[in-house]
C-alpha positions as CSV (number, residue, x, y, z in Angstrom):
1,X,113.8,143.7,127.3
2,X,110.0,144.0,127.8
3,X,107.7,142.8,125.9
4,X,106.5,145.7,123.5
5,X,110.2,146.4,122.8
6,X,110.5,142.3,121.4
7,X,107.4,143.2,119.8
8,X,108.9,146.0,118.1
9,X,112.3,144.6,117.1
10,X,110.3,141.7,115.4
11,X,108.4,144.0,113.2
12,X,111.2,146.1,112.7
13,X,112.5,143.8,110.0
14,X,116.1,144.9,111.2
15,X,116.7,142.4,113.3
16,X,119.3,140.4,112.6
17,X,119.4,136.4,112.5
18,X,119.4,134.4,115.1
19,X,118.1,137.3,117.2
20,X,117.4,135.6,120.7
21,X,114.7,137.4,122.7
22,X,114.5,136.5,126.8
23,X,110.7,137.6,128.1
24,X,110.8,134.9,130.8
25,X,109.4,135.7,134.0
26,X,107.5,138.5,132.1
27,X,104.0,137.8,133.5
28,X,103.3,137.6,129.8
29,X,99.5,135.9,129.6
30,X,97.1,134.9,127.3
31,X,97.0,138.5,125.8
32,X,100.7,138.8,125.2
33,X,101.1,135.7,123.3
34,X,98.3,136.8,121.1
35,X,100.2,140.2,120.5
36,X,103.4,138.1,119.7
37,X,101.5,136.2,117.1
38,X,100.9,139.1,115.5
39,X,104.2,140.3,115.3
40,X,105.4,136.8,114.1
41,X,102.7,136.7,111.4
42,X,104.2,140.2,110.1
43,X,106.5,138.3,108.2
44,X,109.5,140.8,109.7
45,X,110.9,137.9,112.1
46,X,114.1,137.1,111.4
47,X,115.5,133.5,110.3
48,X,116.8,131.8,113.4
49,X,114.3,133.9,116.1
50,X,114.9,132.4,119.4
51,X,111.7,133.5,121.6
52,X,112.0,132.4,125.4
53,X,108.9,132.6,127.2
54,X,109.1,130.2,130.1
55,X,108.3,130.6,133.0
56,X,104.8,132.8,132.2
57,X,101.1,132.9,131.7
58,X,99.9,131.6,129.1
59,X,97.7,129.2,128.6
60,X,96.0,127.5,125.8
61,X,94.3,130.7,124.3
62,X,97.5,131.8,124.0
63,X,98.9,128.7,122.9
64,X,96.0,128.6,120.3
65,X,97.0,132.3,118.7
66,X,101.0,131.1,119.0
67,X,99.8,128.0,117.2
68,X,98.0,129.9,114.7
69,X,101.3,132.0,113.8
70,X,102.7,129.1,112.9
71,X,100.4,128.2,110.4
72,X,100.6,131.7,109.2
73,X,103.3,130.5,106.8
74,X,105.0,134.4,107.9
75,X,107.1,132.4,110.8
76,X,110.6,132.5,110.1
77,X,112.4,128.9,109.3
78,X,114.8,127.6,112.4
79,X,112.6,129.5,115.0
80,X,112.6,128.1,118.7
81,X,109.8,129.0,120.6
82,X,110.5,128.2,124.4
83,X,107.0,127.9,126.1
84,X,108.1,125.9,129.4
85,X,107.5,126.4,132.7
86,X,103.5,127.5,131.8
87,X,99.9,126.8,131.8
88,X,99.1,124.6,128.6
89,X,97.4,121.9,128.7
90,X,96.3,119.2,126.0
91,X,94.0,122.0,124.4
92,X,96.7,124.2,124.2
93,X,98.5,121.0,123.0
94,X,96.1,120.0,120.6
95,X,96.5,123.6,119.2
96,X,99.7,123.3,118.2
97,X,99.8,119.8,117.1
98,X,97.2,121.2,114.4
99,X,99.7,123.6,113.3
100,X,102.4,121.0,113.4
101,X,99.9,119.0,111.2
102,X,98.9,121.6,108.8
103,X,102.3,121.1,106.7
104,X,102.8,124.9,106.9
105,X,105.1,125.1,110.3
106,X,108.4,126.5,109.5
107,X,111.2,123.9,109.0
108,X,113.8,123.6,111.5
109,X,111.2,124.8,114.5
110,X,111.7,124.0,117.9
111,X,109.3,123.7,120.5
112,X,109.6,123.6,123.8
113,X,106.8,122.9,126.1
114,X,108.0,121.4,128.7
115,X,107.0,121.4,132.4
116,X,103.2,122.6,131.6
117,X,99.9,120.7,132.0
118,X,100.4,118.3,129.0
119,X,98.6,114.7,129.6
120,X,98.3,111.7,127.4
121,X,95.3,113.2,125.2
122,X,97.7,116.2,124.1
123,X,99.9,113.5,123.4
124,X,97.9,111.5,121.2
125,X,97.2,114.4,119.2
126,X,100.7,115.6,119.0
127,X,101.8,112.0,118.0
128,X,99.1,111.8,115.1
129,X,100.6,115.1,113.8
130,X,104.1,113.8,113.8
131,X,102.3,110.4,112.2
132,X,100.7,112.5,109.0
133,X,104.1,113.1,107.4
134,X,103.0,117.1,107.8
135,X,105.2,118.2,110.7
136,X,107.8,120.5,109.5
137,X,111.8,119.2,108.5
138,X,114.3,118.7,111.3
139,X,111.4,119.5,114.0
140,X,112.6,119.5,117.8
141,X,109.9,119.2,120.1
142,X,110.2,119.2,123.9
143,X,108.4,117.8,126.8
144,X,110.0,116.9,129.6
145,X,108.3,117.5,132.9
146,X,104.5,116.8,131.2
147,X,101.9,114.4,132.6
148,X,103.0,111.6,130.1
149,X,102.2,107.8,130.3
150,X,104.3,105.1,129.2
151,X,101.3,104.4,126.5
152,X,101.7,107.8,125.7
153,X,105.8,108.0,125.1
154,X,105.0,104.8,122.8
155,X,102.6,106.2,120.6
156,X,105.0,109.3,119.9
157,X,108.4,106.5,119.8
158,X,106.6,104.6,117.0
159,X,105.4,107.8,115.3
160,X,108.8,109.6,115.4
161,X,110.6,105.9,114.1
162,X,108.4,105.9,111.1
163,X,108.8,109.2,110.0
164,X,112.3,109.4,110.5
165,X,112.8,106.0,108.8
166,X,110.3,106.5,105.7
167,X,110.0,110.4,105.0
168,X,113.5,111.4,106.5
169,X,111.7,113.9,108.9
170,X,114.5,114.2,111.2
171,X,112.3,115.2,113.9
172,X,113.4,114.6,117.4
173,X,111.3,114.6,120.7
174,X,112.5,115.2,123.4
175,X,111.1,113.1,126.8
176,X,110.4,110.2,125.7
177,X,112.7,107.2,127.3
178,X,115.4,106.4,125.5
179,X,114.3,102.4,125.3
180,X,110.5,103.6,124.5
181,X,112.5,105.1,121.3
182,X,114.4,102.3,120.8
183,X,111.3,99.3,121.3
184,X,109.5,101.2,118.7
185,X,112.3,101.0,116.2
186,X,112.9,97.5,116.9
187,X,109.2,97.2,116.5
188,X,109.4,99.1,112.7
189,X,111.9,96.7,111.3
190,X,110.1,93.9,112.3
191,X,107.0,94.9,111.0
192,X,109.0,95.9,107.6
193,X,110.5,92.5,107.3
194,X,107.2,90.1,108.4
195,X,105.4,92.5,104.9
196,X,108.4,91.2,103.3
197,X,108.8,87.8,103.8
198,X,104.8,87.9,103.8
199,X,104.7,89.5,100.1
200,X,107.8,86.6,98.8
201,X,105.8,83.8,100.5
202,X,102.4,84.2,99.2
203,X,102.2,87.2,96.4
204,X,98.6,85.7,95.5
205,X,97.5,86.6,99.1
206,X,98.9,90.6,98.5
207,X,95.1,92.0,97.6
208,X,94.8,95.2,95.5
209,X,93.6,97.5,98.7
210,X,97.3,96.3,100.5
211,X,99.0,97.2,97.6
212,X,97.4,101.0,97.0
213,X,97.7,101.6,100.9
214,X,101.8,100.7,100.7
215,X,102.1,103.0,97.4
216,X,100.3,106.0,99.0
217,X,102.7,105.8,101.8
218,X,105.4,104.8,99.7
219,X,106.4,101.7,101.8
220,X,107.6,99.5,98.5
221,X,110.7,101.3,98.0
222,X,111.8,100.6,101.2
223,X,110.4,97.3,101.9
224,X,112.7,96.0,99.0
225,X,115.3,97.5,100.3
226,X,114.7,95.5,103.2
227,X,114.2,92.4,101.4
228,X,117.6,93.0,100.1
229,X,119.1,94.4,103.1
230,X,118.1,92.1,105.8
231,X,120.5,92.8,108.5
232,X,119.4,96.8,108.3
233,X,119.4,98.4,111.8
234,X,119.9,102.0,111.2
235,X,117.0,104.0,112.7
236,X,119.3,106.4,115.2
237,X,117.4,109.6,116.1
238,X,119.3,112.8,114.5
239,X,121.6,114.6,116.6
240,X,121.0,118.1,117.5
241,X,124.5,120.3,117.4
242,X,121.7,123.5,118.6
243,X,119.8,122.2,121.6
244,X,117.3,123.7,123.4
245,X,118.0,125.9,125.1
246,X,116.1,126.4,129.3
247,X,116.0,129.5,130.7
């Protein structure tokens, strides 16, 4: 299939779930990811669209109108969007971790960027957007084969561990090292339990800015929990039954 034929079937509105769509090794650039977008933000795509575009080029104006789609709030819920084996770099990267953080990505999305151009500042960003509470349910996000640092891995570690704990995110990235994942899990309980034990020791010292900042992220709830549960250990990454899929 060539690319204005997957254009067509998305708009077509006939297509039926879980349509997969192979365009790797299309020579698709910057231009045909923007005529993609369009056709995602028709609102035709079907639930479960599976576009694999590895192995192309585009960049990060094409990340940029993909990333847009997105946010369209058109983009069908459990899409996986394969952009491997590209040319994005952290602007691309930064592109789509505004999407991400716009709190209108569809839920279920999977992202792959792997093997691209993707350094620690396209990290940073993408970690923040996983750190506002915004990125969309059960999120998978690829990205093996980037330009990551250990700094980098941790940032997104302790972002993904906090989100999965306290807002049930389910979001899994995939890339980071396994004991990066579980340090920064370690790191959350500890942190949980020194509030804790700080809050039964000396209440008088718990100031009224503390207190608003733990309601607005709703940490009490869980912090008692902790203070009741002290042995608590569970913060396991979801399993994925669907992975991603590299063609």
């Amino acid at each position: 299939m060539n690319l204005e034929q997957a254009i067509n079937e998305i708009k077509s509105g006939k297509a039926p779930q879980g349509l997969e769509l192979n365009l790797s090794n299309e020579n698709i650039d910057d231009t045909g990811a923007e005529k993609l977008a369009e056709a995602l933000r028709s609102g035709k795509a079907p639930q479960g669209l599976e576009l694999c575009l590895g192995n192309n080029k585009i960049g990060d104006a094409g990340a940029e109108k993909l990333a847009q789609a997105l946010q369209s709030e058109k983009v069908p819920q459990g899409l996986m969007l394969y952009l491997g084996d590209n040319k994005i770099s952290d602007t691309g990267a930064e592109k789509l971790a505004e999407a991400l953080q716009s709190g209108k990505a569809p839920q279920g999305l999977r992202l792959s960027l792997e093997d691209n151009q993707i350094g620690d500042t396209g990290v940073e960003k993408l970690a923040k957007a996983l750190q506002s509470g915004k990125a969309p349910q059960g999120l998978t996000l690829d990205l093996k084969g980037n330009n990551i640092s250990a700094a980098g891995s941790e940032k997104l570690a302790r972002a993904i561990a906090y989100q999965n704990h306290f807002n049930n995110k389910a979001i899994e990235v995939i890339g980071i090292p396994e004991d990066t994942l579980t340090k920064a899990k370690k790191e959350l309980l500890e942190q949980c339990k020194t509030v804790v034990l700080c809050i039964k020791k000396h209440p008088d010292l718990v100031g009224k800015e503390l207190i608003q900042s733990m309601l607005q992220r709703n940490l009490f709830p869980n912090i008692l929990f902790f203070s009741h549960h002290p042995k608590e250990t569970q913060f396991n990454q979801p399993t994925r039954s669907n992975t991603m899929k590299r063609v």
